[in-house]
One Martini backbone bead per residue (centre of mass of N, CA, C, O) as a GRO file, in nm:
protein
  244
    1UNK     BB    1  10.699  11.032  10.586
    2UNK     BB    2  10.561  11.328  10.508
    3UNK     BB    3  10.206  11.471  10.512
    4UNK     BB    4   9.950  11.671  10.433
    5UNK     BB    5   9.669  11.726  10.553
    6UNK     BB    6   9.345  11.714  10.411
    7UNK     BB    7   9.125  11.879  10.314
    8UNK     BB    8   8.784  11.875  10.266
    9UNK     BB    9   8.827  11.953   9.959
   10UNK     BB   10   8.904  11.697   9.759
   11UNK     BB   11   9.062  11.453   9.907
   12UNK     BB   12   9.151  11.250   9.690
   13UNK     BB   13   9.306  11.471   9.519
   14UNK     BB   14   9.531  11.524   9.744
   15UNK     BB   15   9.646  11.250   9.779
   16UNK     BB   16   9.695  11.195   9.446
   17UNK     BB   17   9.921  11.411   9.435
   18UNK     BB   18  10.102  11.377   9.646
   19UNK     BB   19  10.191  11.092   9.574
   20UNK     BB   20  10.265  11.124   9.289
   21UNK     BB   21  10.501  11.355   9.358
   22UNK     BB   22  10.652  11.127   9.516
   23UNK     BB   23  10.669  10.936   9.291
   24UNK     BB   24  10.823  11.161   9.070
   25UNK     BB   25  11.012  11.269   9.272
   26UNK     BB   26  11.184  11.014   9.384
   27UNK     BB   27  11.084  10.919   9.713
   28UNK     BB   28  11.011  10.673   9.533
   29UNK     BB   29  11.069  10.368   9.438
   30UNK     BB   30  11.070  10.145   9.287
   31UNK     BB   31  10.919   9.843   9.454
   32UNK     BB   32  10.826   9.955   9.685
   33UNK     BB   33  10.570  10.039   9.965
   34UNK     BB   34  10.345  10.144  10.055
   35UNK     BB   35  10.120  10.226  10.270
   36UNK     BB   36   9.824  10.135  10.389
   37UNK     BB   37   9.532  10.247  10.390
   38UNK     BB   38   9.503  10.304  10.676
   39UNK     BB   39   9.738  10.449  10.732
   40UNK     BB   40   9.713  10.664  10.513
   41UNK     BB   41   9.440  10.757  10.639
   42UNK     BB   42   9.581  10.875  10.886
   43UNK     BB   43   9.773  11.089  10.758
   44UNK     BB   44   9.532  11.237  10.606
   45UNK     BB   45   9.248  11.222  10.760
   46UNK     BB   46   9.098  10.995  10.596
   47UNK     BB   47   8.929  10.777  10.436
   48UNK     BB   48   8.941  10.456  10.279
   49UNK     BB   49   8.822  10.564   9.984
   50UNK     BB   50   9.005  10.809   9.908
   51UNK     BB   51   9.232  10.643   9.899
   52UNK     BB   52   9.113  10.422   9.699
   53UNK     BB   53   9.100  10.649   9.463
   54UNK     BB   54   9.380  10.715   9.423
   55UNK     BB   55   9.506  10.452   9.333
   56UNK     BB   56   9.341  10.415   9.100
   57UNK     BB   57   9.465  10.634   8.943
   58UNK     BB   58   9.763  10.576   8.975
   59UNK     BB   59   9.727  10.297   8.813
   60UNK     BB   60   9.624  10.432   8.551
   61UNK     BB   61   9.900  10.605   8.550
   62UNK     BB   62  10.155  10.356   8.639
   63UNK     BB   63  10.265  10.381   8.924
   64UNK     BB   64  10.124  10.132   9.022
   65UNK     BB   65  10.032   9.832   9.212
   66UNK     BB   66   9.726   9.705   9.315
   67UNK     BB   67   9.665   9.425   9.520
   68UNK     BB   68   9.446   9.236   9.621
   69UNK     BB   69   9.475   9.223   9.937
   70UNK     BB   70   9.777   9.396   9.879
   71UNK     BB   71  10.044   9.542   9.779
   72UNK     BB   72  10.140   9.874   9.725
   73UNK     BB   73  10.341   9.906   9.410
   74UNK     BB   74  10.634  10.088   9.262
   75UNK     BB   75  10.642  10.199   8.950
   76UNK     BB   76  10.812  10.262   8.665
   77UNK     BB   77  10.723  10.535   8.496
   78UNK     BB   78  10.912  10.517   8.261
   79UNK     BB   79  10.811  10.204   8.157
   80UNK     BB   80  10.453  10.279   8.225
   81UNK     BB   81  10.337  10.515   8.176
   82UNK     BB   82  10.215  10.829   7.971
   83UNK     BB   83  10.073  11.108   7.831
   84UNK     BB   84   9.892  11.140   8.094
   85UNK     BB   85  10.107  11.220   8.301
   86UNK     BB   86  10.189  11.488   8.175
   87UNK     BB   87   9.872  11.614   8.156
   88UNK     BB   88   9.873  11.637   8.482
   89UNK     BB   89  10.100  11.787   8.561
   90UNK     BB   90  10.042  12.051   8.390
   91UNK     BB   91   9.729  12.091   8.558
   92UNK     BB   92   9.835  12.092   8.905
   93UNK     BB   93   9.912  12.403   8.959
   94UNK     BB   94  10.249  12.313   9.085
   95UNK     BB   95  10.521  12.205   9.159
   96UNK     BB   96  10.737  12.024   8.974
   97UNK     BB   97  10.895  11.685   8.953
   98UNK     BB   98  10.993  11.781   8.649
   99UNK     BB   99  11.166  12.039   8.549
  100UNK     BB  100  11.160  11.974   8.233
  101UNK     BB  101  10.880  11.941   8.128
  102UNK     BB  102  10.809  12.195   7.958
  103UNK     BB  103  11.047  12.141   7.766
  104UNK     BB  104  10.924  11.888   7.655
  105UNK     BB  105  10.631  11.927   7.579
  106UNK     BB  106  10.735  12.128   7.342
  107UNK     BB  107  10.922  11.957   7.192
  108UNK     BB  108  10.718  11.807   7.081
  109UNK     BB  109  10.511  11.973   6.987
  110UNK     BB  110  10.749  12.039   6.745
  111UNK     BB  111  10.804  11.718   6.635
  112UNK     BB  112  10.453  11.718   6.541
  113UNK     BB  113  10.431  11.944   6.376
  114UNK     BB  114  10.634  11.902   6.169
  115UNK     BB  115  10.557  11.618   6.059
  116UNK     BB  116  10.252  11.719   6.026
  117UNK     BB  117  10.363  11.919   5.813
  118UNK     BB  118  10.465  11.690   5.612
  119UNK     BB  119  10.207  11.467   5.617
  120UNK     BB  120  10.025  11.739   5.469
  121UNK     BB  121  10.178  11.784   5.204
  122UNK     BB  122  10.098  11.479   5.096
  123UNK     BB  123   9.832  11.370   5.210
  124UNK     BB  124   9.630  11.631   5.158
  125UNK     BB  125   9.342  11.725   5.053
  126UNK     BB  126   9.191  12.008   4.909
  127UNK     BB  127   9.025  12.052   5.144
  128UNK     BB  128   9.208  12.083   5.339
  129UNK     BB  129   9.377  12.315   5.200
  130UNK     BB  130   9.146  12.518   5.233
  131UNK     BB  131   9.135  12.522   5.511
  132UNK     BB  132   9.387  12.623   5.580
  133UNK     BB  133   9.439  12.877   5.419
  134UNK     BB  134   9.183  12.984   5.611
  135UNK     BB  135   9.304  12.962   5.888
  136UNK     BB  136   9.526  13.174   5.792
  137UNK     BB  137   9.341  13.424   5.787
  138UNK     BB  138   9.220  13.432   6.041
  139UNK     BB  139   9.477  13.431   6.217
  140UNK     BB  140   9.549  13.742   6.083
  141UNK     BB  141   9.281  13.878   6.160
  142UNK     BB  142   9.373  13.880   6.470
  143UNK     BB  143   9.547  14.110   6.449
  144UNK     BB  144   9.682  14.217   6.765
  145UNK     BB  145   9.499  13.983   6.901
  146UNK     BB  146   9.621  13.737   7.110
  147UNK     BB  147   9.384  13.594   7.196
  148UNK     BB  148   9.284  13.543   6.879
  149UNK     BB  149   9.543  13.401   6.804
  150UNK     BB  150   9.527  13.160   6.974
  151UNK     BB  151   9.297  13.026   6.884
  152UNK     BB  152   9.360  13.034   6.591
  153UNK     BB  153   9.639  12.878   6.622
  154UNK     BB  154   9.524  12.645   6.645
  155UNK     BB  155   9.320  12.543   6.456
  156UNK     BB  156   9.571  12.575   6.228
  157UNK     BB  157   9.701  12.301   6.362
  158UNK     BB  158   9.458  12.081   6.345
  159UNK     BB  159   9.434  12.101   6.023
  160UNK     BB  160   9.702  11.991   5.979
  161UNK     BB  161   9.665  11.765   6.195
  162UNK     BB  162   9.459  11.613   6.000
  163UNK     BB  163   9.643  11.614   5.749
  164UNK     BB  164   9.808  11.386   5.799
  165UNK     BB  165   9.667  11.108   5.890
  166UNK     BB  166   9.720  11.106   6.181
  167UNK     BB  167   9.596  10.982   6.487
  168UNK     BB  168   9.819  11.054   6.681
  169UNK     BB  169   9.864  11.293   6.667
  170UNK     BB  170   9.616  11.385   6.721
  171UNK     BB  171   9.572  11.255   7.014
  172UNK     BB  172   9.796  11.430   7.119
  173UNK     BB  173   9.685  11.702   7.061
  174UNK     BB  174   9.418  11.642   7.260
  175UNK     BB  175   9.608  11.664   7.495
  176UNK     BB  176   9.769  11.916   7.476
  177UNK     BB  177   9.521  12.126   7.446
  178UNK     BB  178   9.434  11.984   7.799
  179UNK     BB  179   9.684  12.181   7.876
  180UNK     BB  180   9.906  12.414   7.984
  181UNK     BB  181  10.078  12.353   7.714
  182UNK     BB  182   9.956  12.410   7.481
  183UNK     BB  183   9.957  12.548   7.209
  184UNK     BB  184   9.733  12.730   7.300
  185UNK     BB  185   9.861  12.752   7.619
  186UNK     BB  186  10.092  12.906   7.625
  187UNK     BB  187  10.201  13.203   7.755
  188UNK     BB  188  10.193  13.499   7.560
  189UNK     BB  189  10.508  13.584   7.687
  190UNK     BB  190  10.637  13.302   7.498
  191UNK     BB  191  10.423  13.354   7.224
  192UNK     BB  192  10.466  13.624   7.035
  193UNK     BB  193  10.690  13.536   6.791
  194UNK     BB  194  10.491  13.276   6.709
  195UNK     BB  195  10.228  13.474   6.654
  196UNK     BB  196  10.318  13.722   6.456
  197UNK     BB  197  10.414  13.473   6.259
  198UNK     BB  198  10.242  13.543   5.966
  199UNK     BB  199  10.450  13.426   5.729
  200UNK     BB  200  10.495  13.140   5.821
  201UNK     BB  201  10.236  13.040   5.846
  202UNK     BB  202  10.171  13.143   5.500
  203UNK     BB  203  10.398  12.920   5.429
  204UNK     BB  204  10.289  12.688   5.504
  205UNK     BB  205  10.073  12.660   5.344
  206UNK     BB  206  10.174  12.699   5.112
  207UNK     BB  207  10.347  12.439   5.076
  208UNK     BB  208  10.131  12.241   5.146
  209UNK     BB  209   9.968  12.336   4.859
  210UNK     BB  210  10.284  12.234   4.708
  211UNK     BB  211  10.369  11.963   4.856
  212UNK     BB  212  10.618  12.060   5.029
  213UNK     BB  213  10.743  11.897   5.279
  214UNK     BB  214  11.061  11.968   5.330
  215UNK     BB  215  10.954  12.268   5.411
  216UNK     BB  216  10.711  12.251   5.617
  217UNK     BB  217  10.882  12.105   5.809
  218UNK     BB  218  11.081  12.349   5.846
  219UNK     BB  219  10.880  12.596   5.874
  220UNK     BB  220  10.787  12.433   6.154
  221UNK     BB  221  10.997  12.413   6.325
  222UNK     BB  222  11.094  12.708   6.351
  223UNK     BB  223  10.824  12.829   6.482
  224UNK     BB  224  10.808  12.597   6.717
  225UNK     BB  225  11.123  12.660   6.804
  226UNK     BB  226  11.104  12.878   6.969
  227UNK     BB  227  11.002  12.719   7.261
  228UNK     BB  228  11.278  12.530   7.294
  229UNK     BB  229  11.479  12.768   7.411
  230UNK     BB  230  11.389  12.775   7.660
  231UNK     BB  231  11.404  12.794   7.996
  232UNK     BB  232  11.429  12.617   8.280
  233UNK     BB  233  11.321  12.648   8.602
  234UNK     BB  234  11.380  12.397   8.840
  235UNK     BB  235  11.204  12.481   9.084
  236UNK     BB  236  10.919  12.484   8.874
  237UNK     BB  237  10.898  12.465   8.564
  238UNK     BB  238  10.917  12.748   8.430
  239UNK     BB  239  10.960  12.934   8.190
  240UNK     BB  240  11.143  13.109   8.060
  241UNK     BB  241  11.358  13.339   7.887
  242UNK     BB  242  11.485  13.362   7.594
  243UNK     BB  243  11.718  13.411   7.413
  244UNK     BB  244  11.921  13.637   7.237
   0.00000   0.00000   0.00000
């Protein structure tokens, strides 16, 4: 199995990349046996420093298992992985070695959002409600400039999942809002007709104030699933463009 000689520069996340999208992308499979640090750094021409650097994210990221003075096996990341695994994929700027990621992770978001839309209509007290029917003022206030449109929707929707009182779901959220693919920063020409969308925007608020759960639930799934109607192109895991 061949890999690229590392750049000079950030020779750990070079092999740390490698590795990764080939432990992702199916060229080594479960139980596996990686070749030794020495091997390795032989193979990527780094020392074995930078190679010990990328095990140890491997293995933070549950992709690896590494024995002290014994082999490194490949772990089911299918598993074993986490949603660390999704947010550094979307962030490697590389072709994703899982085609269909894009589009799964809009869908999560999606999901997340719908849900944390119906448990902050239920449980968001007075002050969570003002705050959110606020964040939909600046956030209409901002047409038709796109770029503070996503700004301003991002807030509107921390808001909510604020309000929904689910700390897993925050922490999804600070997750996914950390990627390239995050709920503000889908790329615009992808998210025009759901930025645009003041009217669901301010219905969902409205629902949310008046305790309407299984509405805001209603009115946010169709929101965010302008999104995940997109299809991905195989060869690159990039966004299509929505069916008409």
């Amino acid at each position: 199995m061949s890999f690229e000689p590392a750049p000079r520069q950030s020779v750990s996340d070079h092999v740390f990349g490698q590795l990764r999208d080939a432990i992702v992308g199916g060229r080594y499979a479960a139980d596996d046996v990686l070749p030794s640090e020495r091997d390795l750094a032989t193979t990527f021409a780094v020392n074995r420093h930078a190679v010990r650097e990328a095990l140890r994210r491997l293995q933070q990221l549950g992709l690896v298992k590494v024995s002290q003075g014994g082999a490194t096996r490949i772990l089911d990341w299918r598993a074993t992985a986490g949603l660390d695994l999704a947010m550094v994929l979307t962030m490697a700027g590389d072709v994703l070695p899982i085609a269909t990621l894009a589009r799964d992770v809009l869908e999560m978001r999606a999901c997340i959002g719908a849900d944390a839309a119906r448990l902050c209509a239920r449980r968001a007290d007075g002050a969570a409600r003002a705050a959110i029917a606020r964040a939909v003022d600046e956030y209409a206030a901002a047409v038709p400039d796109l770029a503070r449109m996503r700004i301003a929707d991002l807030a509107f929707w921390r808001r909510v999942i604020e309000g929904s009182s689910n700390i897993t779901y925050l922490l999804a959220f600070n997750s996914l809002t950390a990627g390239t693919l995050a709920v503000g920063d889908v790329p615009a020409q992808h998210r025009t007709a759901e930025l645009l969308d003041v009217a669901a925007h301010r219905k969902l608020s409205d629902l949310i104030a008046a305790g309407d759960a299984a509405g805001a639930e209603r009115v946010a799934r169709a929101l965010l699933a302008t999104e995940t109607t997109a299809e991905t192109t195989p060869a690159t895991g990039e966004i299509g463009a929505p069916h008409s």
